[in-house]
N, C-alpha and C positions, 0 to 999 in steps of 0.2 A: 912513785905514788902507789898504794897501796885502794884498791875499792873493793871494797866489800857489796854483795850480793846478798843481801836479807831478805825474808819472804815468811811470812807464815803461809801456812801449808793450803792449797788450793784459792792463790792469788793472786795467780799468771807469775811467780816468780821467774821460774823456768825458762820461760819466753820473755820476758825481761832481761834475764841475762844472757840468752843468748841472743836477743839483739843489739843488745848494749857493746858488745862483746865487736859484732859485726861490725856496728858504727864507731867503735875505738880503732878496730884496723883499717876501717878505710879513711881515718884521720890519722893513722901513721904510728897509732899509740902502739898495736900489736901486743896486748896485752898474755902474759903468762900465767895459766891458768894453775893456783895450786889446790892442792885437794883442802876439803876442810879437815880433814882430820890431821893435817901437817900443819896447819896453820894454828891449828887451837892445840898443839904441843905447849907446852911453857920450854922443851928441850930446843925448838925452833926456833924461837922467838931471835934467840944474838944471829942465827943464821939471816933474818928476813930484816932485822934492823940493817945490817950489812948491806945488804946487795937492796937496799931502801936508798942508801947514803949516794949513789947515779942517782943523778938528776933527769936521768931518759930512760930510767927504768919503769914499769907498771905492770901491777900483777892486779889481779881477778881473784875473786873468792867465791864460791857461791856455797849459803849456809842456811841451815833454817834453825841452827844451835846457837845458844848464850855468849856472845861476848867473853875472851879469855879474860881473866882477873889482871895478866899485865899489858894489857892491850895500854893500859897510861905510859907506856914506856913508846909508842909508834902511834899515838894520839894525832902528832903534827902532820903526818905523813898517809892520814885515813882518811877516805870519803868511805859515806855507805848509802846504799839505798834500801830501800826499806818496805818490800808490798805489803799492804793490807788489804783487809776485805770484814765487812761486817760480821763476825762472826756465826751469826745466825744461816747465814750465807754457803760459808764455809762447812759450816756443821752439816747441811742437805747437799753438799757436792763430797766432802767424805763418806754421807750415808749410800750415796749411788756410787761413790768409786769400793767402797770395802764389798758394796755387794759384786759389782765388775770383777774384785781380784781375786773372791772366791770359785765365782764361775768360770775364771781362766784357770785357776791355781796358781795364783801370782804371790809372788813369797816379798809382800812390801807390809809398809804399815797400816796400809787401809783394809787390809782384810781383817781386822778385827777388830773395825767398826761395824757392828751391828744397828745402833742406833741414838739418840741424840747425848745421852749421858756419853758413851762411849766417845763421840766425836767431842765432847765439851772438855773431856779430860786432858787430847791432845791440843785442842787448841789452848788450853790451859796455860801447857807449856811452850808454845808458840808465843802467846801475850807474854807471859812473864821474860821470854830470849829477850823479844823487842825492846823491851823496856832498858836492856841492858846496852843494847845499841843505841837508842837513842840519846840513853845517858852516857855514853860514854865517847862518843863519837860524834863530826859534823855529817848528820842523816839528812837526807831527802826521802819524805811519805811518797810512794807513789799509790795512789789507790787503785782497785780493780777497776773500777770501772771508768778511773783515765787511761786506763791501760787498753781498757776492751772499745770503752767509747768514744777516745778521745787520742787515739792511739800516736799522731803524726807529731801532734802539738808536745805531749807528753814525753818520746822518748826526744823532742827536737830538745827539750827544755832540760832533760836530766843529763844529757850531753854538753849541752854545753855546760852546764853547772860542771861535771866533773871534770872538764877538760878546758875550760874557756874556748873550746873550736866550735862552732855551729856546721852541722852538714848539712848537706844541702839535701831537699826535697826527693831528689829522684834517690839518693843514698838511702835514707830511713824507707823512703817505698820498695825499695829493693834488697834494701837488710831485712823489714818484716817479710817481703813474700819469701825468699829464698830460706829461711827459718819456717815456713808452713809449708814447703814444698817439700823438706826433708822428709825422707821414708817412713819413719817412725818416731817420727812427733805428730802428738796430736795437742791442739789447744782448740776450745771448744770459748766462743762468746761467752756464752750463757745468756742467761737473763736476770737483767739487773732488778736487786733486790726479789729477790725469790721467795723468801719468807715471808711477803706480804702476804701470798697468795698459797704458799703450802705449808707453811707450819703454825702450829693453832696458837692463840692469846696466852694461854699457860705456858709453853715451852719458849715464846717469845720472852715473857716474863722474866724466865727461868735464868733466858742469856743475859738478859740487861742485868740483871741482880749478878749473875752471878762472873759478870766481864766488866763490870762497874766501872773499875778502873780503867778498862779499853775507852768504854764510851765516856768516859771524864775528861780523857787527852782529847777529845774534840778532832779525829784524824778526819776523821769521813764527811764530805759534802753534804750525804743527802744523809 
């Protein structure tokens, strides 16, 4: 089996897959981590159909890029997951991370987000990846805020889905802390829905218009 790791960008993906990851090993999956950029080769592709064809084989992806165009060829053999987050959301946890990465001199993508256009044009391209996952692949949505508020139930439920195993209680409690315990990771709650309360009527406007079609697939609870 083949799982893919989806995530638009500041949706706890990160931490999703790396617990996800946890709870595959101590169910015996021991999953093989490949990079995304060997994955989304078209030169790779006869390589991963191959060693797909073990029936106790399972590899990991974690991506926040478009679906390859012959991903139809290892369709039977994909689950993916899939984080969202409102993107209004999003857009105010990129504007405090690109300022973070200037003040450390951090050479990532968020340092040249300055401010809400800047974050709306990557998450642009973040909605339109999704969309190609969700089409073309059996996806499970996980939202942010099952992930931040709902955390035990959430990843009990995306496990089993990809594996038919359920783990047990003290596993996921011990997969999430050992994952926030690491050196240098950080994952931060936050607080849910943020844009109620810090970003104005017009720029709120601005996302719903201009993410239409995010908020048309009806992903998000609240």
């Amino acid at each position: 089996m083949l799982i893919v790791s989806f995530g638009l960008h500041k949706s706890a993906s990160t931490y999703t897959f790396l617990v996800l990851r946890k709870l595959l090993q101590n169910l015996g999956a021991d999953p093989e981590v490949i990079d995304d950029d060997l994955f989304l080769k078209r030169d790779n592709s006869d390589q991963i159909w191959t060693r797909l064809q073990n029936p106790d084989s399972c590899f990991l992806v974690k991506t926040h890029r478009r679906a390859p165009h012959f991903l139809q060829e290892l369709k039977h053999s994909i689950k993916s997951i899939a984080n969202i987050r409102d993107p209004r959301d999003i857009a105010l946890s990129m504007i405090d991370a690109g300022k973070d990465s200037r003040e450390k001199k951090l050479d990532d993508s968020m340092r040249e987000v300055y401010g809400i256009h800047d974050a709306a044009n990557l998450i642009r391209l973040d909605v339109n990846a999704l969309k190609t996952w969700i089409g073309n692949t059996d996806t499970r949505i996980l939202p942010f805020q099952d992930i931040c508020f709902n955390s035990k139930s959430t990843f009990f439920k995306a496990t089993q889905w990809l594996l038919g195993q359920s783990p047990t209680k003290d596993a996921i409690e011990e997969a999430m802390q050992s994952i926030k315990d690491e050196k240098n990771f950080r994952f931060n709650v936050g607080i849910q829905c943020r844009y109620k309360s810090e970003m104005s009527d017009r720029h709120s406007a601005y996302f719903l218009d201009r993410f239409s079609d995010f908020y048309l697939m009806n992903l998000l609870l609240d």
